[in-house]
DSSP file (Angstrom, degrees, kcal/mol; ACC not computed):
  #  RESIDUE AA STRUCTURE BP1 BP2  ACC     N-H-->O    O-->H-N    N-H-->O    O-->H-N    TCO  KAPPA ALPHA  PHI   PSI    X-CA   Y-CA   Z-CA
    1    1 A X              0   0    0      0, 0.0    49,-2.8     0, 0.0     2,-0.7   0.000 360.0 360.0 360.0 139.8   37.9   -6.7   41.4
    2    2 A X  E     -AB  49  74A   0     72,-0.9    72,-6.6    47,-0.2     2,-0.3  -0.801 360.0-172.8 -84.3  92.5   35.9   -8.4   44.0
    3    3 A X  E     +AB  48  73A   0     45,-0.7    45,-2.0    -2,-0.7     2,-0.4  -0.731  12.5 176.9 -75.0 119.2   34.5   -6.4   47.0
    4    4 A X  E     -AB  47  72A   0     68,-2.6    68,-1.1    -2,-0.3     2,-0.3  -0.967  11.9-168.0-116.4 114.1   32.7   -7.5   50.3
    5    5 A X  E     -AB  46  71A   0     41,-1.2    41,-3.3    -2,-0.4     2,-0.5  -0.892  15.6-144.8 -92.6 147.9   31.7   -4.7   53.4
    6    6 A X  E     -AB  45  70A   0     64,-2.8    64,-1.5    -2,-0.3     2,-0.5  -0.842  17.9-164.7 -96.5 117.2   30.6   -5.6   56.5
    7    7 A X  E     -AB  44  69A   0     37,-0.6    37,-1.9    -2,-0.5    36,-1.6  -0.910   8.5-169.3-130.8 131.7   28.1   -3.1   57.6
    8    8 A X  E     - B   0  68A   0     60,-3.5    60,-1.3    -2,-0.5     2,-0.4  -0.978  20.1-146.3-124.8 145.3   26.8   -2.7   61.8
    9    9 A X        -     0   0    0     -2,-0.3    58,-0.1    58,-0.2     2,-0.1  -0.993   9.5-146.6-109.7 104.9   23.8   -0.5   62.0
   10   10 A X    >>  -     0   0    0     -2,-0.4     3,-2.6     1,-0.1     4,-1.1  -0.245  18.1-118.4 -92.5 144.3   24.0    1.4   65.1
   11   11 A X  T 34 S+     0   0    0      1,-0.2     4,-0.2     2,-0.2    -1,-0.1   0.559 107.0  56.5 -69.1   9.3   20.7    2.1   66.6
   12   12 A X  T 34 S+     0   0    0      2,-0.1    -1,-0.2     1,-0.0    -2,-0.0   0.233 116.4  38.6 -96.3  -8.4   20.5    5.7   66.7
   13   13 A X  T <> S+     0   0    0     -3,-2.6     4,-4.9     3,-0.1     5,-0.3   0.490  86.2 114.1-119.1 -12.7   21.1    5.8   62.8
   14   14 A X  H  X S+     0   0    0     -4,-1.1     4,-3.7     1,-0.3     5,-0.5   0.903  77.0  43.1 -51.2 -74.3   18.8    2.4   61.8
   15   15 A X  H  > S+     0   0    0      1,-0.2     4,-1.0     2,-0.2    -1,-0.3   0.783 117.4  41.7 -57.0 -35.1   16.1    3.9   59.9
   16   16 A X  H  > S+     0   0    0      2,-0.1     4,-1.3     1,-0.1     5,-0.4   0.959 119.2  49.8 -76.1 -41.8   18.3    6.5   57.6
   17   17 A X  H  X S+     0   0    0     -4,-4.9     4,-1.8    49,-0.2     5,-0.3   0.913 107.1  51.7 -50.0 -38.6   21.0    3.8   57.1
   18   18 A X  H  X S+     0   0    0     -4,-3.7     4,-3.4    -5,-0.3    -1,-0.2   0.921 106.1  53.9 -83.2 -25.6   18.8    1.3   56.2
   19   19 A X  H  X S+     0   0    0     -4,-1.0     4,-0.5    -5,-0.5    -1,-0.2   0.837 112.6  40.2 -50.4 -43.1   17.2    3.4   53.6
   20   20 A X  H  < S+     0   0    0     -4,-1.3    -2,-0.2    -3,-0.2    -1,-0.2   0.731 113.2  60.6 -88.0 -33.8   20.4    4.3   51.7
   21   21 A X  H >< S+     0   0    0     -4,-1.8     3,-0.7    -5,-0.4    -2,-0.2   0.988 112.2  44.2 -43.7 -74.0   21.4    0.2   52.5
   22   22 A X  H 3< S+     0   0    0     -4,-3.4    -1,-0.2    -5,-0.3    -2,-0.2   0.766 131.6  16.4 -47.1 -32.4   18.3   -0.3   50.5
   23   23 A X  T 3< S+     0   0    0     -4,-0.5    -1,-0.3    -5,-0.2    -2,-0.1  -0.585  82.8 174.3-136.5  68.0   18.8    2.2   47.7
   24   24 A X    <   -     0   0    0     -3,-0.7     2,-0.5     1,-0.1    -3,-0.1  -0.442  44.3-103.4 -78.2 166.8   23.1    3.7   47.3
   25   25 A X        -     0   0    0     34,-0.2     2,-0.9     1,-0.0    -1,-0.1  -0.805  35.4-138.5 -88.0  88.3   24.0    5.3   45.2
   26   26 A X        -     0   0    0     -2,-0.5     4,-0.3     1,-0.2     3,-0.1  -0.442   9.5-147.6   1.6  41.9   26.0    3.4   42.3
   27   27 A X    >   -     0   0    0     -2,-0.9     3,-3.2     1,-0.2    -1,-0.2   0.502  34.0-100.5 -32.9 137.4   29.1    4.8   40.7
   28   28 A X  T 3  S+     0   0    0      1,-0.2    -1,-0.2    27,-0.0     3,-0.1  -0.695 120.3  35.6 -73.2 138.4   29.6    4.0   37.1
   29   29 A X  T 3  S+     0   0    0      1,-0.4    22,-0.5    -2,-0.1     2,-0.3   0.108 100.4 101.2  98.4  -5.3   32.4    1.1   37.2
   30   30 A X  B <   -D   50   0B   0     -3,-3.2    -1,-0.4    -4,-0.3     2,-0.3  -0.744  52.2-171.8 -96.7 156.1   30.6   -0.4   40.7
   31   31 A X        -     0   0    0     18,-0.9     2,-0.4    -2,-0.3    -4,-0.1  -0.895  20.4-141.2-115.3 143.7   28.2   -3.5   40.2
   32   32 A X        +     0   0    0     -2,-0.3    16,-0.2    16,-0.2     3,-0.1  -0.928  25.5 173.4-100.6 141.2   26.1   -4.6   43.1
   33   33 A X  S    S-     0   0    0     14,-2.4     2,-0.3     1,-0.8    15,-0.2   0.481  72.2 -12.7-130.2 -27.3   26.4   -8.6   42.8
   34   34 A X  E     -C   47   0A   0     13,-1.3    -1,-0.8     2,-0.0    13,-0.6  -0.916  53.7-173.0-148.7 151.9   24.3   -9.4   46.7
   35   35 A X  E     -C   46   0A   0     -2,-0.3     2,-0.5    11,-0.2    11,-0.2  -0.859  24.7-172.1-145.2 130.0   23.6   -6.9   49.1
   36   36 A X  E     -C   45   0A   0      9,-2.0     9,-1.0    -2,-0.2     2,-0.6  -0.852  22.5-140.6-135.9 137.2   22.3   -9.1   51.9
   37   37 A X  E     -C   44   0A   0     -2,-0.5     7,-0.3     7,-0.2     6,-0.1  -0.846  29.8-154.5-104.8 123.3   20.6   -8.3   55.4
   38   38 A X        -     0   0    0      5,-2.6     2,-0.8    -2,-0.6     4,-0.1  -0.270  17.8-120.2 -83.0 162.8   21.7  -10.7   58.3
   39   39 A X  S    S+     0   0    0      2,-0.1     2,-0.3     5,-0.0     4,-0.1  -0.953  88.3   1.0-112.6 124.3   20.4  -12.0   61.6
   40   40 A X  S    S+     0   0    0     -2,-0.8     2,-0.4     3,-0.1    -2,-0.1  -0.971 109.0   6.2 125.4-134.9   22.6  -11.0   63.7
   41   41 A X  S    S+     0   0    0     -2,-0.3     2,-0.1     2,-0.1    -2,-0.1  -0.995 115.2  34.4-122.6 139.8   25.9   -9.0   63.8
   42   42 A X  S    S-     0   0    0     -2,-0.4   -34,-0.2   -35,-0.4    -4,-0.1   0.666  77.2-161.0 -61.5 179.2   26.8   -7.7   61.3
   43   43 A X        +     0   0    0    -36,-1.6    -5,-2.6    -2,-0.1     2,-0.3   0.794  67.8  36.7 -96.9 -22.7   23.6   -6.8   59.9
   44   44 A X  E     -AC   7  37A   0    -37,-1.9   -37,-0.6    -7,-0.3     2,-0.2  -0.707  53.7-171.1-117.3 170.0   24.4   -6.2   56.3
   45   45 A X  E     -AC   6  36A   0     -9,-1.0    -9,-2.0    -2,-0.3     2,-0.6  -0.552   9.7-168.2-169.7 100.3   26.9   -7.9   53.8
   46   46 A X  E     -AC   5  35A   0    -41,-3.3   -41,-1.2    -2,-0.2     2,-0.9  -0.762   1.6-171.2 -93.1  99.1   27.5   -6.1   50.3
   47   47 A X  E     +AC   4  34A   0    -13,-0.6   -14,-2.4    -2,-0.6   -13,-1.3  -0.605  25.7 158.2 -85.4  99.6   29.5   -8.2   47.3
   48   48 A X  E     -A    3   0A   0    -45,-2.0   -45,-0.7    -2,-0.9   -16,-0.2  -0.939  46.9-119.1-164.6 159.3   30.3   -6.2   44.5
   49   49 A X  E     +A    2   0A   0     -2,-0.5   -18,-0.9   -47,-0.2     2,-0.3  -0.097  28.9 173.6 -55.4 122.6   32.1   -5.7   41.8
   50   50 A X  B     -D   30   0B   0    -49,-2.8   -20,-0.2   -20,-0.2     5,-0.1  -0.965  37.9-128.9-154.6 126.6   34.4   -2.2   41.5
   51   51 A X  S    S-     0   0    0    -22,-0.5     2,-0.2    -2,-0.3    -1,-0.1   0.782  92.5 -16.2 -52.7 -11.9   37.2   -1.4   38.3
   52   52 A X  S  > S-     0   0    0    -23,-0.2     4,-2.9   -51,-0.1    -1,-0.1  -0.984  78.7 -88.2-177.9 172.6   39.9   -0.7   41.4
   53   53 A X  H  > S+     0   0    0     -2,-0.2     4,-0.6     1,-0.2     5,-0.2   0.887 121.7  60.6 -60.6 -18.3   40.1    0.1   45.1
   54   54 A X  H  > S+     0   0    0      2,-0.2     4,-1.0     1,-0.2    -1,-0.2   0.693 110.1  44.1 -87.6   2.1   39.7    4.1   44.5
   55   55 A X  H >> S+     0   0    0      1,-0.2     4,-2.9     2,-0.1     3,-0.8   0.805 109.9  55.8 -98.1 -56.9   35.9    3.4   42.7
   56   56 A X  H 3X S+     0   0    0     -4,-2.9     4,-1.0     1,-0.2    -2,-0.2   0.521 113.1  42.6 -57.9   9.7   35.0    0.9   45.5
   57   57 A X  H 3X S+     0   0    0     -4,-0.6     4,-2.2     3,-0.1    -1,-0.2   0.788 101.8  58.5 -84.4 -34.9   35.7    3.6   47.8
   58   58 A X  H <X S+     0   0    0     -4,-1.0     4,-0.5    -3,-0.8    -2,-0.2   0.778 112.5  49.7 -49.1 -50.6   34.2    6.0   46.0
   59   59 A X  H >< S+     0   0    0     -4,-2.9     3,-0.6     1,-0.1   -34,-0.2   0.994 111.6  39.4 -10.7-103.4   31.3    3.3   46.7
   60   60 A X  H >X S+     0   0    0     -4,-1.0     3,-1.6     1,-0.2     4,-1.3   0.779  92.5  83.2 -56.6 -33.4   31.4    2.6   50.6
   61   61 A X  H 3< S+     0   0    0     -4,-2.2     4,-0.2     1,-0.2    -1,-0.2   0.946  75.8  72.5 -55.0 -25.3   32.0    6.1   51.6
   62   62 A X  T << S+     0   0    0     -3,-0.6     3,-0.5    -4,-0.5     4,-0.2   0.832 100.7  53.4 -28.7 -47.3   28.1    6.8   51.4
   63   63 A X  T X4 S+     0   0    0     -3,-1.6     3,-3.5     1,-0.2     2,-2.0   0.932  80.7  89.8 -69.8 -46.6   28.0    4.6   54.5
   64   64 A X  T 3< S+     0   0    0     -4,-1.3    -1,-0.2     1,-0.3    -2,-0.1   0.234  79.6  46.3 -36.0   0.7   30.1    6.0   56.6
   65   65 A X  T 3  S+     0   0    0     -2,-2.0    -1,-0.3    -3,-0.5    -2,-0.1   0.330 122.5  40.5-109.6 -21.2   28.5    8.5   58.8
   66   66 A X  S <  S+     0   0    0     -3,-3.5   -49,-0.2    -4,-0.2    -2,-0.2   0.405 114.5  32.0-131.3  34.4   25.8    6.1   59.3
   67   67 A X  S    S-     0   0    0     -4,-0.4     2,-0.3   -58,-0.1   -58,-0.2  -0.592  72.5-113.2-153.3-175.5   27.0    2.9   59.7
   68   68 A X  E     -B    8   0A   0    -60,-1.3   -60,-3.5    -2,-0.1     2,-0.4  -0.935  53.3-179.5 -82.2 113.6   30.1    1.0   61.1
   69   69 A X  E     -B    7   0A   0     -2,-0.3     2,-0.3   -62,-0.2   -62,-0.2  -0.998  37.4-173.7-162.1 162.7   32.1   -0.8   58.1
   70   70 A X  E     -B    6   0A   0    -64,-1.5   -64,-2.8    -2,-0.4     2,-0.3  -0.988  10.2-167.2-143.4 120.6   34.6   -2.8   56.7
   71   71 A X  E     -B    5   0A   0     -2,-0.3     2,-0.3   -66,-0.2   -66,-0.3  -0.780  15.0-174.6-118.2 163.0   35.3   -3.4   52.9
   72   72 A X  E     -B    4   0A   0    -68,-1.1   -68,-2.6    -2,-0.3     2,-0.3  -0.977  34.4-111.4-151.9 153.3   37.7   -6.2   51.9
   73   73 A X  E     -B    3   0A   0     -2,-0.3     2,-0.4   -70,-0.3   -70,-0.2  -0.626  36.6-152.6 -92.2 127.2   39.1   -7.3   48.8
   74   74 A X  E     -B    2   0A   0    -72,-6.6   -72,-0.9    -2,-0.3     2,-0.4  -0.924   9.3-168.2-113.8 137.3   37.4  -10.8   48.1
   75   75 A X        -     0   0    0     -2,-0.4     5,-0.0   -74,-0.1    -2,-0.0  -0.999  30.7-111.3 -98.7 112.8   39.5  -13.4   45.9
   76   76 A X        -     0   0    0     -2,-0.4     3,-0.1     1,-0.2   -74,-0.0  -0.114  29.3-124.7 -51.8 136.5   37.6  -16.8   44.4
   77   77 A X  S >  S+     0   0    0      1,-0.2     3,-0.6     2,-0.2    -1,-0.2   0.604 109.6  68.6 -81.0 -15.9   39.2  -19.5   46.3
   78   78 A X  T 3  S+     0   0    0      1,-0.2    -1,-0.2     6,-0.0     5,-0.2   0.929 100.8  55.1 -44.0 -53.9   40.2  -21.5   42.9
   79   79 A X  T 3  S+     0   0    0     -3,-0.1     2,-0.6     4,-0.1    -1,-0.2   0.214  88.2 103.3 -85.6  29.8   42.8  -18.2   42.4
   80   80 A X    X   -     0   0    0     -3,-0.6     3,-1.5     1,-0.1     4,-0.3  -0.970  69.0-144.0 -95.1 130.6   44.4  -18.8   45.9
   81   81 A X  G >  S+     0   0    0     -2,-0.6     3,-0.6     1,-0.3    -1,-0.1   0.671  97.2  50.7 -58.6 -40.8   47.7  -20.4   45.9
   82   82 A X  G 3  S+     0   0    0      1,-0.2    -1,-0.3     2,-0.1    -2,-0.0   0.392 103.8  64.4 -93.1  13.5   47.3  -22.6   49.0
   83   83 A X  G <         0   0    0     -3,-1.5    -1,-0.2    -5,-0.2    -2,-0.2   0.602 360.0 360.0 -98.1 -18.9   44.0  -23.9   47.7
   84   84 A X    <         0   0    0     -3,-0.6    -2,-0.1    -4,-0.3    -1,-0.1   0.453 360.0 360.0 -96.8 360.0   45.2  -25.8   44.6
C-alpha cells in the first residue's frame, strides 16, 4: 500500500523535527520511496510504502508531537475507476 503525509513544522519544534524528518525511524514492512522538503507550506511530503494502515501508523506516529500531519492512502491514477 501507497502512503503520502503531509508534514507543517511549527517553529517552536523546527530543529528537533527536522532532525527525526531527516533520520525516522523505519519499521520492518515501511519503505521510504521520497521524503521531500518543500518551499512553502507544507514543508515536508513523505511517499512510502507500508504492508497495511496499522504499520504505516506505526510509522507516522514518530511525528506527532513535533510536527502537524496528515497521512493519506495514495492510489496510482491507472487503478482509478474514473481515469480509464
Amino acid at each position: 500500500m501507497l502512503f503520502v503525509t503531509i508534514v507543517e513544522i511549527p517553529s517552536k519544534t523546527s530543529t528537533e523535527a527536522t532532525r527525526r524528518l531527516k533520520r525516522p525511524k523505519i519499521p520492518q514492512g515501511v519503505k521510504i520511496k521520497q521524503n521531500l522538503a518543500l518551499f512553502g507550506k507544507p514543508d515536508v511530503i513523505i511517499v512510502f510504502e507500508a504492508e497495511n494502515e496499522e504499520m504505516a501508523a506505526e510509522f507516522v506516529v514518530q511525528f506527532r508531537d513535533l510536527t502537524h500531519s496528515a497521512t493519506l492512502l495514495a492510489i496510482p491514477i491507472e487503478q482509478v475507476k474514473w481515469t480509464r
